[in-house]
LOPA-931729 format. One record per residue (C-alpha): residue in three letters; x, y, z. Coordinates in steps of 0.5 Angstrom, whole numbers, padded with zeros to 4 digits, always signed. Example, Ala and Ser with C-alpha at 12.3 -4.5 7.8 and 13.67 -1.06 7.14 Angstrom:
2
ALA+0025-0009+0016/SER+0027-0002+0014/
This chain:
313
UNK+0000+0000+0000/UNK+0003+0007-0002/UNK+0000+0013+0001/UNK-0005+0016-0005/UNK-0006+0022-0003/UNK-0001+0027-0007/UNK+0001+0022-0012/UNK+0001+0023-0020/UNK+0002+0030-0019/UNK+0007+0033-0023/UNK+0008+0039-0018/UNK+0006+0040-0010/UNK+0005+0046-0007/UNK+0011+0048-0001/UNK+0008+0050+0005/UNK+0006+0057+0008/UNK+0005+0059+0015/UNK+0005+0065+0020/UNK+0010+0065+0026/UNK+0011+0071+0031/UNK+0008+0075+0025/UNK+0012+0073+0019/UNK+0009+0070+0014/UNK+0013+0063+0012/UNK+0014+0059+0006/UNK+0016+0052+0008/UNK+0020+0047+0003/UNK+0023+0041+0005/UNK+0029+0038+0002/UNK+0033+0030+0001/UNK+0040+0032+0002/UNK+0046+0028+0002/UNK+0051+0029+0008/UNK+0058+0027+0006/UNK+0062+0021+0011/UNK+0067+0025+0015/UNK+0072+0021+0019/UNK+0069+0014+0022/UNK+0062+0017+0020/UNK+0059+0015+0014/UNK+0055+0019+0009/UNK+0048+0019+0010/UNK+0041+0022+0008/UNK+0037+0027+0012/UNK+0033+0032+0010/UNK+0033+0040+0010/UNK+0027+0043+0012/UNK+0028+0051+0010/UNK+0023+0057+0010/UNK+0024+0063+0007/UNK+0020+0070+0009/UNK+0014+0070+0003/UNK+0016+0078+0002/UNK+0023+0077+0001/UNK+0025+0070+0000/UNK+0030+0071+0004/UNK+0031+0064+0008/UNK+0028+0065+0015/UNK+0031+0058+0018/UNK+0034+0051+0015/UNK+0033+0046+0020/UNK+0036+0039+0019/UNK+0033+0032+0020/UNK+0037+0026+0021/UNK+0033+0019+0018/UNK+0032+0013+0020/UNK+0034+0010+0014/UNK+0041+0006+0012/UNK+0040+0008+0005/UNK+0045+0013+0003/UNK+0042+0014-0004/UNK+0038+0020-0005/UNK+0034+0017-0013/UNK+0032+0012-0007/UNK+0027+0018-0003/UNK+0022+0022-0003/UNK+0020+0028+0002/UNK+0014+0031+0002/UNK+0011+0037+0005/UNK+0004+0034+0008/UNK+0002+0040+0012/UNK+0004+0045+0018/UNK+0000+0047+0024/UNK+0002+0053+0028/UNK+0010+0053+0027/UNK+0010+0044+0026/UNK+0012+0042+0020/UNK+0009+0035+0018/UNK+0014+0031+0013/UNK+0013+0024+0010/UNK+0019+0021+0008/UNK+0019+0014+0003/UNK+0024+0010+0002/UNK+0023+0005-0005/UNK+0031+0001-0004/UNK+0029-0005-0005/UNK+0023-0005+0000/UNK+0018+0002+0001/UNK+0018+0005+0008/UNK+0014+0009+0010/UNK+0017+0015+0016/UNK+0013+0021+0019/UNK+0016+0026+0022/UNK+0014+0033+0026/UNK+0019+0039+0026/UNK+0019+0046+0029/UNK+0021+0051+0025/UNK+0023+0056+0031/UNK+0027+0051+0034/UNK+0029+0046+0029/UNK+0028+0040+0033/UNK+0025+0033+0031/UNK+0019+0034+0036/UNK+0018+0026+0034/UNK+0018+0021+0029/UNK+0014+0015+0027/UNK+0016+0009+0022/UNK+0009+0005+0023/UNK+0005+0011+0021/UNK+0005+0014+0014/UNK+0001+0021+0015/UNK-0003+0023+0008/UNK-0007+0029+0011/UNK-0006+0035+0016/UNK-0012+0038+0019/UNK-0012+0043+0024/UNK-0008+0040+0030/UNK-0008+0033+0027/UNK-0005+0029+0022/UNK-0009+0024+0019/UNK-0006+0018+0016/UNK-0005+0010+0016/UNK-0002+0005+0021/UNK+0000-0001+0023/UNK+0003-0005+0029/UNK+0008-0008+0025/UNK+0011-0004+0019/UNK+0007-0008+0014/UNK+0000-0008+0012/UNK-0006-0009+0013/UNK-0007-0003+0015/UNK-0012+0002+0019/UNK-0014+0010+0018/UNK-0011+0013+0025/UNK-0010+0021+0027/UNK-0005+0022+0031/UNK-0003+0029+0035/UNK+0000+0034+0031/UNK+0005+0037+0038/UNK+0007+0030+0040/UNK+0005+0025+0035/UNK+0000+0021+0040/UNK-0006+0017+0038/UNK-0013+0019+0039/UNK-0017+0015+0035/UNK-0017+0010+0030/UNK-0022+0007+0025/UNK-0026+0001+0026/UNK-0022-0003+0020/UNK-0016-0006+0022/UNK-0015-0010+0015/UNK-0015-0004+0010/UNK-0010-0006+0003/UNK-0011+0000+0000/UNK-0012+0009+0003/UNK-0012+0014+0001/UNK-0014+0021+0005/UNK-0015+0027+0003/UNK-0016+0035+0007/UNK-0024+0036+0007/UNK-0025+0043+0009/UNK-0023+0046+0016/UNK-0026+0040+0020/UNK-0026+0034+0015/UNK-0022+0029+0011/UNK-0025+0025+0005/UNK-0022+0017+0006/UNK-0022+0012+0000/UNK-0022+0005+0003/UNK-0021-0002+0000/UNK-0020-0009+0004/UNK-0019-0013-0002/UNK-0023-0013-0010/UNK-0029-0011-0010/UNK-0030-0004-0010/UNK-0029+0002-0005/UNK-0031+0006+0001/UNK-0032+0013+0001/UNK-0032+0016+0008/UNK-0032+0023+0010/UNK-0029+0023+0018/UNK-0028+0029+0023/UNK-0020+0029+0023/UNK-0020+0031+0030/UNK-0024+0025+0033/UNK-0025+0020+0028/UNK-0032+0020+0028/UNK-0035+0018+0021/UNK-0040+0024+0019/UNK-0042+0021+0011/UNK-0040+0014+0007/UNK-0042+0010+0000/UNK-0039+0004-0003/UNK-0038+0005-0010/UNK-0032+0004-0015/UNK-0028+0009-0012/UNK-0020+0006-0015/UNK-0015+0012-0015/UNK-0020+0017-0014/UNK-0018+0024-0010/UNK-0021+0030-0007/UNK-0020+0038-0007/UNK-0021+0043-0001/UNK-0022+0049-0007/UNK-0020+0053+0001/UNK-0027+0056+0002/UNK-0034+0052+0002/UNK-0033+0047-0002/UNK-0029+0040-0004/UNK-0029+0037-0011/UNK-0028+0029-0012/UNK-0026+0026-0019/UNK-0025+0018-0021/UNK-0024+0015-0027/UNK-0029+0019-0032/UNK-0033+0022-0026/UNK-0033+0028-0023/UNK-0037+0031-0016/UNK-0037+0036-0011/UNK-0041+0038-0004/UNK-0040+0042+0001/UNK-0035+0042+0007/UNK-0040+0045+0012/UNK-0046+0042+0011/UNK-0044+0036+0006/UNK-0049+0037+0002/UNK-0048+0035-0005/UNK-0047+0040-0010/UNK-0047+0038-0017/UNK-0043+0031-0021/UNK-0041+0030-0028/UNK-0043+0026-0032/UNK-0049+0029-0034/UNK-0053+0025-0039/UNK-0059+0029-0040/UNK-0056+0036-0040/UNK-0050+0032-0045/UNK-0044+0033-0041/UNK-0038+0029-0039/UNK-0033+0030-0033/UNK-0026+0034-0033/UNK-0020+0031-0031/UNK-0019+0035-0025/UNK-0012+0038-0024/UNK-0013+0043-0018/UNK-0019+0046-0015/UNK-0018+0054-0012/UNK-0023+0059-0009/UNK-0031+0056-0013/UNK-0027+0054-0018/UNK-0025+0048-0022/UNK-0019+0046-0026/UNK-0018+0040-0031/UNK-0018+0039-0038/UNK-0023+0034-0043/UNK-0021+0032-0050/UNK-0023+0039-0052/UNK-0018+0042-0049/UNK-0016+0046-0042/UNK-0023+0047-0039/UNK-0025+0051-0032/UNK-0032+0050-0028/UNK-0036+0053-0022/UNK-0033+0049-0016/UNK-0040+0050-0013/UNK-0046+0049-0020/UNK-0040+0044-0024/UNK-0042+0049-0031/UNK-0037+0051-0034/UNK-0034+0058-0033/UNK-0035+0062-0040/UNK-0028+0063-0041/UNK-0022+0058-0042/UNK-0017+0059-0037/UNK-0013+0057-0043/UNK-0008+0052-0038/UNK-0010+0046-0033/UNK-0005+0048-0027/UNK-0003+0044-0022/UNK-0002+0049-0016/UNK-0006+0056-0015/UNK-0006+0061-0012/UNK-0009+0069-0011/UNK-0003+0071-0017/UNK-0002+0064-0022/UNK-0003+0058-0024/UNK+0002+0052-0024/UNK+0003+0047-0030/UNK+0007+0042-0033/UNK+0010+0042-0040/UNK+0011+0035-0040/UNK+0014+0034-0047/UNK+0019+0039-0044/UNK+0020+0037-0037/UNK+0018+0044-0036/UNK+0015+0048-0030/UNK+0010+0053-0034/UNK+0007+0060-0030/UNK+0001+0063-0032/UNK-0003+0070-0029/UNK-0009+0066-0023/UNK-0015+0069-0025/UNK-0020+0068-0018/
């Protein structure tokens, strides 16, 4: 089982947060550390925040892994989310092996406020980190949230024997969770982060789905040729697509942002109200991956290029 959450997106957005008044934005890094005297090399991974006015770096804080591959083609570091001034990092070892790491860091101090191999964090909501774990380090597996200060378990679902999760933010209280116990479809649930209590759930084909909070009101689900969206207060469904009385079909989502929708179809990049799925009257002219009040992120992949565009919304 490998996290889903943030997988099969060419670009992820860095981290932003608010500490002692200065506005922060908070990227991890795979560094190698050469071998000096009897020490050998190892990996570690340097978390640096840069002021967002500026750019000027703020602090770098270095984090020693529990690994012994020295390789960094073998790493994956991703930034899953931050409370506060505590940086949640997921760390995947693929040698041989996947192992699976999460470790909390505070940026003020640069201390490793705690790390945990049987947990792999997928989602950070609030004061808590939502992810998988498991007693011995291999599956089966159960969803769990644990404390974001000092990684202590306060709840775990009821289904102990999970092949397959994803987790994904689902608002400012909720994360959305995809769930298999072997084939034969999926549950879908929506959870209270910080208690683990199961607000909705429906079974249906929900393989490699995913789901956007668009920072506002509303979350956006897509799946292999669907597309829904409900509300994140209320969860009141919204709107899904495909709609064949009205002859319409679902976009490939590639980011969600502030009521709007971004996503392609074979008829080109296309953008929808987040909040009644019809389309926006003008082509947004890209399909990003990352935006915000100022751009949009998307990829060149015939070139192996990052590509910028004016944000509209």
């Amino acid at each position: 089982m490998q996290p889903r959450s943030d997988s099969g997106k060419p670009a992820l957005a860095p981290l932003q947060t608010t500490v002692a008044g200065r506005d922060l934005v908070v990227i991890p890094f795979a560094v190698q550390i050469p071998g000096r005297g009897t020490t050998p090399p190892h990996i570690s991974v340097d978390v640096v925040s840069v002021d967002a006015s500026t750019g000027r770096q703020v602090s770098s804080a270095l984090v020693d892994l529990d690994s012994e591959v020295t390789d960094l083609r073998y790493f994956d570091v991703v930034p899953v989310g931050i409370s506060g001034q505590t940086v949640i990092l997921r760390v995947t070892s693929m040698y041989y092996t996947t192992v699976i790491q999460t470790y909390a860091v505070d940026l003020l101090s640069g201390r490793t406020l705690w790390r945990n191999g049987n947990f792999a964090v997928q989602a950070v909501v609030g004061s808590t980190a939502v992810g998988t774990t498991t007693p011995n380090g291999s599956g089966p597996y159960s969803v769990a949230g644990v404390n974001v200060m000092d990684g202590k378990t306060v709840w775990t679902g009821s289904d102990s024997a999970l092949l397959d999760a994803s987790i994904f933010p689902a608002g400012p209280s909720n994360v959305v969770t995809f769930t298999s116990e072997g084939p034969g479809g999926y549950t879908m649930q929506v959870i209270q982060a910080d208690t683990g209590a199961v607000k909705a759930d429906q079974k249906g084909d929900f393989n490699r789905a995913g789901c956007y909070y668009d920072g506002r009101a509303t979350v956006v689900c897509a799946g292999y040729r669907w597309t829904a969206a409900f509300d994140a207060t209320t969860l009141e469904p919204l709107w899904s697509l495909p709609d064949t009385g009205t002859n319409r079909i679902a976009p490939t989502v590639t980011a969600v942002w502030h009521g709007i929708v971004y996503g392609t179809t074979d008829n080109g990049p296309v953008a929808l109200d987040a909040r009644t799925g019809q389309d926006k009257p003008n082509s947004p002219g890209a399909s990003p991956y990352i935006v915000d009040s100022y751009v949009g992120v998307g990829v060149d992949t015939a070139n192996h290029l990052a590509v910028v565009y004016p944000a509209d919304g």
